[in-house]
N, C-alpha and C positions, 0 to 999 in steps of 0.2 A: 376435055377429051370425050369424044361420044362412041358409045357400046357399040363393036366389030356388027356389021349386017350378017354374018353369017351365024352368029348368036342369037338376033334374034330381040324380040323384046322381053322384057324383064316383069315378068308378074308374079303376086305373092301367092299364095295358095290359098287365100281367102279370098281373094279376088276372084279365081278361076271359077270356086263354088258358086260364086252370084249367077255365073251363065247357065249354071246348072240349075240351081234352085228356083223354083217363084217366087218374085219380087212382092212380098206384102207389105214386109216393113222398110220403113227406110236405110237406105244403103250406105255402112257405115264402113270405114280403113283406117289403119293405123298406120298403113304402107305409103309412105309421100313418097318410096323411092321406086314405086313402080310406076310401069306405061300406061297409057291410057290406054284400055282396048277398044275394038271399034264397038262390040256391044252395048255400053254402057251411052252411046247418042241419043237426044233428046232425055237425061235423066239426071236426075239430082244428089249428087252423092255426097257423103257428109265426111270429110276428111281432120283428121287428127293433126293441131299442129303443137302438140306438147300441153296445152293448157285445156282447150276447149275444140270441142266440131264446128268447122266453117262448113261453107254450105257453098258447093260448086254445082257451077249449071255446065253438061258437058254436052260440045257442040262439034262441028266436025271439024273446026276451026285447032281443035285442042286433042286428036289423035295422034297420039305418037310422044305425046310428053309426058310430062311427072307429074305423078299429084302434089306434090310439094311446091311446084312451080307457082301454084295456084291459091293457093293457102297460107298467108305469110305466117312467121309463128314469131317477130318481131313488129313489135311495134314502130311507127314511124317517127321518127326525133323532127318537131318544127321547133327550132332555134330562131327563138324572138330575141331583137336586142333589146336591152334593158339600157337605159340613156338614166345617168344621173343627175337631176337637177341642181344646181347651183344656185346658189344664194347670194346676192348680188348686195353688194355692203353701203 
């Protein structure tokens, strides 16, 4: 289900400070459940996803979604089969 338009998009209050401040250091969130805002284009922002900072590159392609969308914070399962060799008597 996606957030009412008359709401608005969803930003954290750390986020908002980035528009504010000068960008020296690199740009770090804990907020995977906010919007991308337009500000943040052509920049590199380092997002939280429970264990470590992944490193997202944000393009215009990717306004309006989540930081979380972008940042998996599971691992991928490749399920090999395993074949038992038999012994032929």
């Amino acid at each position: 289900m996606s957030r009412s338009k008359w709401k608005g998009l969803f930003l954290d209050k750390s986020i908002i400070q980035l528009n504010q401040k000068p960008q020296k250091k690199k740009l770090k969130t804990y907020s995977r459940s906010s919007s991308i805002p337009s500000f943040l284009i052509n920049k590199f922002v380092l997002v939280y996803d429970g264990k470590e900072f992944r490193k997202c590159y944000i393009n215009r392609e990717k306004i309006g979604y989540k930081f979380g969308e972008f940042s998996y914070s599971r691992k991928k399962n490749d399920v090999k089969k395993k074949f038992k060799k038999t012994k032929k008597k």
